[in-house]
C-alpha positions as CSV (number, residue, x, y, z in Angstrom):
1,X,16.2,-8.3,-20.6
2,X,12.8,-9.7,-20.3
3,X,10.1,-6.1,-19.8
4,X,8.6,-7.9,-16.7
5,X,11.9,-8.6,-14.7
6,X,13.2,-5.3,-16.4
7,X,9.6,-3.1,-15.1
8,X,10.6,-4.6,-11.6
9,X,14.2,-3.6,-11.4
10,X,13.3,-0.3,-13.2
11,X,11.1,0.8,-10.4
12,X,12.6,-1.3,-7.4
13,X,9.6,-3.3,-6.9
14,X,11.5,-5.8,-5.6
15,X,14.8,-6.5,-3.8
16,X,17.0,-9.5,-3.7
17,X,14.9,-11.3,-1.6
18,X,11.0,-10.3,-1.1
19,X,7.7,-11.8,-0.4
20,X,5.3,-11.0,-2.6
21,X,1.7,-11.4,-2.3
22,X,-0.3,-11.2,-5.7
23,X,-3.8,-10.3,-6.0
24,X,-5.5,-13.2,-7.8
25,X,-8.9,-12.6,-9.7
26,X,-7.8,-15.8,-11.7
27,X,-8.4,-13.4,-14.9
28,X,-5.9,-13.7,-17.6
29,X,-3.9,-10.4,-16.3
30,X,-4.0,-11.6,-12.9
31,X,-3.0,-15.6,-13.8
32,X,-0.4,-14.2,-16.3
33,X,1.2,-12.8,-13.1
34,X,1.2,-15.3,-10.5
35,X,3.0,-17.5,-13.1
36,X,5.9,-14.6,-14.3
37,X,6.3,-15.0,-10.2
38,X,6.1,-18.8,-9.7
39,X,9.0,-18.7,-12.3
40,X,10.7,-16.2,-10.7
41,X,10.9,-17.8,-7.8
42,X,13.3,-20.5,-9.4
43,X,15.9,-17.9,-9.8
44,X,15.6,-15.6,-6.9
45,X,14.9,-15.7,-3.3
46,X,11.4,-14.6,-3.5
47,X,8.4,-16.4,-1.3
48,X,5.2,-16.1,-3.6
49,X,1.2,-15.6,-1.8
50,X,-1.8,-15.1,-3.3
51,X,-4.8,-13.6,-2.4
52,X,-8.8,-13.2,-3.7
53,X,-11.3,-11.7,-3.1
54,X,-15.0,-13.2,-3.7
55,X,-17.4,-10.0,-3.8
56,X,-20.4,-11.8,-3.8
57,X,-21.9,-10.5,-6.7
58,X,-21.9,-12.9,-9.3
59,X,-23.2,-16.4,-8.0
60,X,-22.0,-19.7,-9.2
61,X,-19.8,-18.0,-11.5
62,X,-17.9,-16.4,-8.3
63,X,-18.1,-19.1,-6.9
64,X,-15.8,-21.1,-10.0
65,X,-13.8,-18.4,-9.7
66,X,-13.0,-19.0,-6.2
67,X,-12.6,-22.5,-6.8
68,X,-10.4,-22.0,-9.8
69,X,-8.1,-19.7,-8.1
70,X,-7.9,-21.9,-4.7
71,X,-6.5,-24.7,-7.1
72,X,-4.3,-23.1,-9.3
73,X,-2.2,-22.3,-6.3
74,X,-2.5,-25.7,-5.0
75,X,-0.8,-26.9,-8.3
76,X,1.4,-24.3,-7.9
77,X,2.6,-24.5,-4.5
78,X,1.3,-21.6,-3.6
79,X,-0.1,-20.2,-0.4
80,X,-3.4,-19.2,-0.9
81,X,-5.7,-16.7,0.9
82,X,-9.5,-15.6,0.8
83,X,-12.3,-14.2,1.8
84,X,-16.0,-13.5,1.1
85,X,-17.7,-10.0,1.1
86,X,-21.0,-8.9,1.2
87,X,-20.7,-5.7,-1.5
88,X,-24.1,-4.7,-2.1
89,X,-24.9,-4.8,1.5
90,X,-22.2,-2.6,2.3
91,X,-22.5,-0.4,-0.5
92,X,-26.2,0.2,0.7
93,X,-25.1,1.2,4.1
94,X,-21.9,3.9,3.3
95,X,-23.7,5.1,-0.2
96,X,-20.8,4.1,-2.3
97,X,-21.1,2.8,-5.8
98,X,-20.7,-0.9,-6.0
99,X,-17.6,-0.6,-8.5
100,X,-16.5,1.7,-5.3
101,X,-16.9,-0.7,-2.6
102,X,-16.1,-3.4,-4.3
103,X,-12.5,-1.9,-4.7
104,X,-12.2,-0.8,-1.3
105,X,-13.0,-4.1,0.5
106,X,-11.0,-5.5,-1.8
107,X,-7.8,-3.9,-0.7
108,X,-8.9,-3.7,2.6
109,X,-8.3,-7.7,2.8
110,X,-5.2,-7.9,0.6
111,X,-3.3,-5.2,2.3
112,X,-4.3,-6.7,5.3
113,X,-3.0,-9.8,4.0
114,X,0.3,-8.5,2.9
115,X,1.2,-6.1,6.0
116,X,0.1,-9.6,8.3
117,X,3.1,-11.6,6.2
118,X,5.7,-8.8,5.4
119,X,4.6,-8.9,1.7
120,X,4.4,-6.4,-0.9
121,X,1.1,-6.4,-2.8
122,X,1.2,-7.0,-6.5
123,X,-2.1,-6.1,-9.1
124,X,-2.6,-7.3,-12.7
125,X,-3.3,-3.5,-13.5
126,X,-2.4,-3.4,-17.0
127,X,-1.3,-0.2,-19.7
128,X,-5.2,-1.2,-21.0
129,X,-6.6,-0.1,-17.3
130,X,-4.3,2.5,-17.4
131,X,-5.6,4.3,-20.2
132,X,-9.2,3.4,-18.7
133,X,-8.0,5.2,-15.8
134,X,-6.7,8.2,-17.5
135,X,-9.9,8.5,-19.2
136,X,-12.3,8.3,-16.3
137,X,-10.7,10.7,-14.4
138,X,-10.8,13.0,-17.6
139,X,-14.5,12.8,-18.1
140,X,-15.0,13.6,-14.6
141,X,-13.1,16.1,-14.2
142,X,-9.1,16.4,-12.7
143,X,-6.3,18.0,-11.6
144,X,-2.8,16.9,-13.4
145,X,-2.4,14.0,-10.1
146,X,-5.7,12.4,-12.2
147,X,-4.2,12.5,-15.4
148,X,-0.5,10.4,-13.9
149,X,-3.3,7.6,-13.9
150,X,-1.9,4.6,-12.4
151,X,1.2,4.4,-10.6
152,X,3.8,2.0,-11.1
153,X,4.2,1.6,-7.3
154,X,2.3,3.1,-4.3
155,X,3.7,2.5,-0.8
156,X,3.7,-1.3,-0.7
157,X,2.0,-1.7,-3.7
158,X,3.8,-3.0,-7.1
159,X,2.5,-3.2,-10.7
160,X,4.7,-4.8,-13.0
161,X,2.4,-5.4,-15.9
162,X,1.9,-1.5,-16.0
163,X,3.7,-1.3,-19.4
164,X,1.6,-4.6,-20.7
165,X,-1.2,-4.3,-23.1
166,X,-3.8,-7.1,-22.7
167,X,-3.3,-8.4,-26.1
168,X,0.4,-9.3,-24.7
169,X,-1.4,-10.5,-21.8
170,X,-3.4,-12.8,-23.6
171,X,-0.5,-14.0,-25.6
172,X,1.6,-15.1,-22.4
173,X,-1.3,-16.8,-22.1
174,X,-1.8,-19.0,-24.8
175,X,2.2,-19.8,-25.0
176,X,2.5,-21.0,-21.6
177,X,-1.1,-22.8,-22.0
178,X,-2.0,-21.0,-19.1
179,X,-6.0,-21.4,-18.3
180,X,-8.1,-18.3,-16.6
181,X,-11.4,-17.4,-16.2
182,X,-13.6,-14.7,-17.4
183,X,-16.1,-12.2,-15.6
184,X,-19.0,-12.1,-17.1
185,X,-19.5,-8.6,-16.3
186,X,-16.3,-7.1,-17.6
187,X,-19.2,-7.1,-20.8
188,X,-21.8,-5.3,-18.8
189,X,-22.0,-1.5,-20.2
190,X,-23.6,-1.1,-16.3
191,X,-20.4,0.7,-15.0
192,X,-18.7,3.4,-16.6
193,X,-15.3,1.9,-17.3
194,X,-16.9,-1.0,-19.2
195,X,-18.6,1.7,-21.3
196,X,-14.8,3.0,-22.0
197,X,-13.3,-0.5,-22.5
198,X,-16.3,-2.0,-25.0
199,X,-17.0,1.6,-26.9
200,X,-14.4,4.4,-26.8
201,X,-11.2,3.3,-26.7
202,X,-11.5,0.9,-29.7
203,X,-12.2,4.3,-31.6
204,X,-9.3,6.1,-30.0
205,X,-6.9,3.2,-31.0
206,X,-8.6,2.8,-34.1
207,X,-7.3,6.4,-35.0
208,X,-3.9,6.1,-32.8
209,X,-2.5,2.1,-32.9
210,X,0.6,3.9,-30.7
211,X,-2.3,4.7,-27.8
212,X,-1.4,2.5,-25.4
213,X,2.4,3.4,-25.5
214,X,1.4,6.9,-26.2
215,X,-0.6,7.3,-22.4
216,X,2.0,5.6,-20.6
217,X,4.9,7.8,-22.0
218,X,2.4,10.7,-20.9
219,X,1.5,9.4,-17.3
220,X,5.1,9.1,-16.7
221,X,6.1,12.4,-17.3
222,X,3.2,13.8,-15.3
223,X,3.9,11.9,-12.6
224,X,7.6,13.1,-12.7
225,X,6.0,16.2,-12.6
226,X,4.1,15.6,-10.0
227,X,6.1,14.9,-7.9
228,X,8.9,17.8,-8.6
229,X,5.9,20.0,-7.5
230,X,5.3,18.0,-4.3
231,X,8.7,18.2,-3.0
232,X,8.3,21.4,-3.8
233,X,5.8,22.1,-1.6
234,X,7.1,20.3,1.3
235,X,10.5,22.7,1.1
236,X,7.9,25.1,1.2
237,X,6.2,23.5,4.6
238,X,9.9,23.3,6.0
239,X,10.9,26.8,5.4
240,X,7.2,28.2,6.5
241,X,8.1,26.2,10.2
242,X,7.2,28.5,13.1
243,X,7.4,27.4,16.2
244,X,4.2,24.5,16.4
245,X,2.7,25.7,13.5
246,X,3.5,27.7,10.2
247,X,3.7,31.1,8.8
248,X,0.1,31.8,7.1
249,X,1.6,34.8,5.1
250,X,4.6,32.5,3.4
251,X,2.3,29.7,3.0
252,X,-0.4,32.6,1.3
253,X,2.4,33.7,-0.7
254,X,3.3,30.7,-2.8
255,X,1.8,29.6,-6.3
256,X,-2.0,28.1,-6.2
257,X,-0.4,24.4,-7.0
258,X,2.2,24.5,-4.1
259,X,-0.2,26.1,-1.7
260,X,-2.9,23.8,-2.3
261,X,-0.4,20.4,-2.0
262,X,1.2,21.9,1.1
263,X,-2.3,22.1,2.6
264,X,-3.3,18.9,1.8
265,X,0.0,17.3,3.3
266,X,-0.6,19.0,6.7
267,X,-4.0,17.6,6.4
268,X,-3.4,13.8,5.7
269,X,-0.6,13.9,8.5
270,X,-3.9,15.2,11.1
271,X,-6.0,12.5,9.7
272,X,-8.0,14.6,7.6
273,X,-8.3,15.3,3.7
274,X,-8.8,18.7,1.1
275,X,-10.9,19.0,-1.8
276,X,-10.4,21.5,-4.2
277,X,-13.8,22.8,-2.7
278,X,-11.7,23.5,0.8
279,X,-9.4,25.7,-1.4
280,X,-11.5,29.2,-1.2
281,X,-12.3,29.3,2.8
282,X,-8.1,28.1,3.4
283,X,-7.0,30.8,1.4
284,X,-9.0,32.8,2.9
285,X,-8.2,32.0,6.9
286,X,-4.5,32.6,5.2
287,X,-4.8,36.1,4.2
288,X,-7.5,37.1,7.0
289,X,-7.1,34.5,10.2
290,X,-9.9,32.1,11.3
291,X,-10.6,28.5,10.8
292,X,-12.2,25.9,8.3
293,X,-13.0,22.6,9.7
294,X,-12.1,19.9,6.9
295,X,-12.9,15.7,6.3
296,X,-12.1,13.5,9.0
297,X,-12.1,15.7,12.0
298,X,-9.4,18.3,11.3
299,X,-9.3,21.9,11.6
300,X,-6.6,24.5,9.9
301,X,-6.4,27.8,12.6
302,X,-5.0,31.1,11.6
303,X,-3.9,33.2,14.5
304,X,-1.5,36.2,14.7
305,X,-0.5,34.3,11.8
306,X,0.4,31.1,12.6
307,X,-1.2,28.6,10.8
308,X,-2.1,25.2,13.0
309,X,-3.5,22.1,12.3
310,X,-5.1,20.2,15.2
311,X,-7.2,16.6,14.9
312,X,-10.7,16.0,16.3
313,X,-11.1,15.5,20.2
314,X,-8.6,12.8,20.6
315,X,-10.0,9.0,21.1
316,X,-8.6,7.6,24.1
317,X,-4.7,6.4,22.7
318,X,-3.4,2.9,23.5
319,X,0.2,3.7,24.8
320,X,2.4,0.8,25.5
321,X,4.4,1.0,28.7
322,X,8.3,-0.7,28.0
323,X,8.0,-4.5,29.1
324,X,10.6,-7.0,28.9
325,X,9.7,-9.9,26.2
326,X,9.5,-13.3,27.2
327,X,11.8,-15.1,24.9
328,X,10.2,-17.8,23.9
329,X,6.9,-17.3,25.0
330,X,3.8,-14.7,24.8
331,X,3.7,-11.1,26.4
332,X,0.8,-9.6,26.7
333,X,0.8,-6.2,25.1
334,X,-2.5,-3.8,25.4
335,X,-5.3,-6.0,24.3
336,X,-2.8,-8.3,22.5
337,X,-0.2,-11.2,22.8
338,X,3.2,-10.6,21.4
339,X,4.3,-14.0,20.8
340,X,8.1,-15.5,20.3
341,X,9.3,-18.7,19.7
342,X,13.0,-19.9,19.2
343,X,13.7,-22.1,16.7
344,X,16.9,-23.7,15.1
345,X,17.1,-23.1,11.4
346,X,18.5,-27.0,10.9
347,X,19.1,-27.0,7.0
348,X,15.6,-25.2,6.3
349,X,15.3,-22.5,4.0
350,X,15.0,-19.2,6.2
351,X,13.0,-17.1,3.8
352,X,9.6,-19.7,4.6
353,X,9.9,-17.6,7.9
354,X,9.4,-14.5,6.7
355,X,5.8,-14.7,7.4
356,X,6.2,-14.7,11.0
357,X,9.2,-11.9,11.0
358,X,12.8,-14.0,11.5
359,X,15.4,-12.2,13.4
360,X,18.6,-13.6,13.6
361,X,19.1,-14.9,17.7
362,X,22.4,-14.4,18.0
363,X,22.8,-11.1,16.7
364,X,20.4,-9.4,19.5
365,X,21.8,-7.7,22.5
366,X,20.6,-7.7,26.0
367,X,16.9,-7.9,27.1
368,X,14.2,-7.6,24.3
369,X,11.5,-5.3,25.5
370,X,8.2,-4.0,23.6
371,X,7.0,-0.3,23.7
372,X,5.2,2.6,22.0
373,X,7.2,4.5,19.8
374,X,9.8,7.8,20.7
375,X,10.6,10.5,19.2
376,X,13.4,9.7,17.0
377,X,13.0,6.4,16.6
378,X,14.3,4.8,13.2
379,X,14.2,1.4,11.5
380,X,16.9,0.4,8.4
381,X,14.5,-1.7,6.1
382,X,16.3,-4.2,5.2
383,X,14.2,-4.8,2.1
384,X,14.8,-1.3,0.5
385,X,18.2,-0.9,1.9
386,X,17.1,2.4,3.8
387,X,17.0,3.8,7.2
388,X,13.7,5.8,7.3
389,X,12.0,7.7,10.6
390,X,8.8,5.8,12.3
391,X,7.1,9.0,12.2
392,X,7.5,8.6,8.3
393,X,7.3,4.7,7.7
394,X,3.7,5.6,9.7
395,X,3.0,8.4,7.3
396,X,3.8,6.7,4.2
397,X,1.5,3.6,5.6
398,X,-1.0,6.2,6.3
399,X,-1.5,5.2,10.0
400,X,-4.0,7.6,11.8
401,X,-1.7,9.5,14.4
402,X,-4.1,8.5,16.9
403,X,-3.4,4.9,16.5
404,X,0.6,5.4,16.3
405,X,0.9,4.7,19.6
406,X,-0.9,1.1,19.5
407,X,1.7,0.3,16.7
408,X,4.3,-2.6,19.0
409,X,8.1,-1.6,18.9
410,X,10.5,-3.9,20.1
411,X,14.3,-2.9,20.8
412,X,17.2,-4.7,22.6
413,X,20.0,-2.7,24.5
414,X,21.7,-1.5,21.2
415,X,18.1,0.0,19.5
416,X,14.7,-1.0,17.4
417,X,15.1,-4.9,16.1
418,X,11.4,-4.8,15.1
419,X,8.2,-3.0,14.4
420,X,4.6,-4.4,14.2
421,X,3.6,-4.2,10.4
422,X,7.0,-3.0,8.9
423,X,9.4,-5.9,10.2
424,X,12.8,-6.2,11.1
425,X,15.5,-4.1,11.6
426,X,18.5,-4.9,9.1
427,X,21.2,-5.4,12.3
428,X,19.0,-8.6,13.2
429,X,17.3,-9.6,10.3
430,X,17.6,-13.3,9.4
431,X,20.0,-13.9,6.4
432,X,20.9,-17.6,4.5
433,X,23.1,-18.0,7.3
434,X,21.4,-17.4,10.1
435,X,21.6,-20.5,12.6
436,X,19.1,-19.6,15.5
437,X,15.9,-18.0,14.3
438,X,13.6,-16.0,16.9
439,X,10.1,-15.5,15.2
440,X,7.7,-12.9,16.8
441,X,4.3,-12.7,16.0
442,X,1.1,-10.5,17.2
443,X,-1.9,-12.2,18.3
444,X,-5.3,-10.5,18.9
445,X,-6.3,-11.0,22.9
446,X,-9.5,-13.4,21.5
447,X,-6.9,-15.3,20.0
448,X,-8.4,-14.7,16.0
């Protein structure tokens, strides 16, 4: 079996059908994917986007790049998205490094881009970066989640040239006749992983030619590891349940690594983060009572030992009352239009819907209305072939509790057929033989 098809099936990047949006620098890596996909899609059901990102950083050479990438997609049939950041501006205002923000407006856009059409996010991250990785996170010092270096998928993000090394990359390449582009300053010894890429790991696979293989065989035990330990510590969090909070003296009881993940889950799900400079004063309001206030407005109590974890002063939520759905038409919802609009498939291919969510008319019952979530409310993804919680789908999206309640659910009479960002609900999802298809949509009040 071909590695690439065999990395996605390996890891379930995909299902049988998918949209998949790929991040396109119009680098060799990043080229050498779009193209595995294009072909792909001759085979399987799979609707194929691309996105780029033009950081304003490098002049008329971004500006080829842009160009290049806008009609390679064009040849390809392709959609094709962009946009244009200002990185050094930015980067001046927060403080960040430009490597830094250039990363983070980066997948600020394209996960934007992908949650907006239902689409999975594919990078050209490579076993080369990978090793980068690993090594960066060495010299500046890590805990064994540092050393898994890159993951193979995160949430709704896929990497199936993780087990490629560039030279295969570059190969591909040249046998398909494939053209790319290069950056200019993937040669600049300016940032710290070009100084790993140009100077030290040539000596490291100068004494190991098995490095590359060797790393990724390493990550991926760690991060089976890794992850042992973090179930771990959410039995822990379970059994340490007490009432609205959790027993300080069991959660001061277990090992250094499970108390430390168990903190930091509780603080992600308030909104916050934990540094391993927060471990000292938490252990300490454990075993003695107190509180520590932590990143992002959350504070971790101890009182007659219960342990609770509250968010800052709570912004003002945007709750969304139950309102029937006018079917087709728009609904205004909050500050925003949920729009609908019936449409007969007649002989075209469904899956070009899957943009706009495509739920199959005649399998919904009674009166569509839109609301805020509930407590227990579930959706079957019928992508993954699972039925998960919202309260976790929002988790694992990492949606700020306080905007969980903005997020648009819509249900019929027999349950959820929909929710904003995560799609349909297998009972109602369009198939190949859907007949009537009813799209919904969410439009922003100024209409962009």
């Amino acid at each position: 079996m071909d590695k690439f098809v065999e990395t996605l099936e390996q890891f379930h990047m995909l299902c049988a059908s998918e949209t998949v949006l790929v991040a396109l620098s119009g680098g060799a890596d990043s080229v050498s994917l779009l193209h595995r996909f294009v072909l792909l899609r001759k085979t399987r059901k799979l609707t194929v986007l691309a996105g780029h990102v033009h950081h304003g950083l490098r002049g008329d050479e971004a500006d080829r790049d842009e160009a290049f990438c806008r009609t390679l997609c064009e040849a390809w049939s392709v959609p094709y998205f962009s946009t244009r950041v200002d990185v050094k501006g930015e980067a001046a205002c927060t403080g960040e490094s430009v490597e830094e923000c250039a990363r983070r407006l980066r997948y600020a856009f394209l996960e934007a881009q992908a949650k907006k059409h239902g689409a999975v996010l594919a990078t050209a991250h490579t076993a080369d970066d990978n090793l980068e990785t690993v090594l960066l996170n060495l010299v500046r010092g890590t805990g064994l989640k540092g050393l898994c270096g890159i993951p193979p998928v995160r949430e709704r993000i896929i990497r199936p040239l993780l087990f490629f090394e560039r030279a295969e990359i570059e190969a591909y390449c040249k046998t398909h006749g494939l053209s790319y582009v290069t950056d200019s300053s993937n040669l600049s010894s300016e940032f710290a992983r070009n100084q790993l890429r140009l100077s030290v790991t040539p000596v490291l696979k100068g004494l190991n030619p098995s490095l590359l293989s060797g790393i990724s065989r390493m990550t991926r035990f760690l991060r089976e590891e890794e992850e042992l330990l973090e179930t771990l510590a959410q039995n822990a969090l379970s059994a340490a349940k007490k009432d609205e909070g959790f027993d300080a003296a069991a959660l001061a009881k277990l090992p250094s690594p499970l108390r430390f993940r168990a903190l930091v889950r509780l603080a992600k799900n308030a909104g916050g983060s934990i540094g391993a400079a927060h471990e000292p004063a938490l252990t300490g309001i454990l075993h003695g009572g107190g509180s520590t206030d932590l990143p992002g407005g959350v504070r971790m109590t101890v009182q007659r030992g219960r342990l609770t974890v509250s968010g800052k002063e709570e912004e003002e939520k945007t709750f969304l009352p139950a309102t029937a759905l006018a079917v087709p038409g728009e609904t205004k919802v909050g500050c925003r239009w949920i729009c609908t609009q019936k449409m007969e498939r007649d002989g075209q291919n469904v899956y070009n819907f899957l943009f706009y969510h495509a739920l199959d008319y005649a399998k919904i019952k009674g009166t569509l209305r839109v609301r805020s979530r509930r407590p227990g409310d579930k959706l079957t993804l019928s992508r993954r072939n699972c039925t998960k919680s919202l309260k976790k789908l929002f988790q694992e999206a990492n949606i700020p509790p306080k905007d969980r309640d903005a997020v648009a659910v819509v249900e019929d009479d027999e349950g959820i057929v929909w929710v904003e960002g995560f799609g349909c609900d297998r009972r109602v999802t369009a198939t190949g033989e859907t007949i009537s298809l009813l799209l919904l949509d969410v439009r922003e009040e100024d209409g962009l």
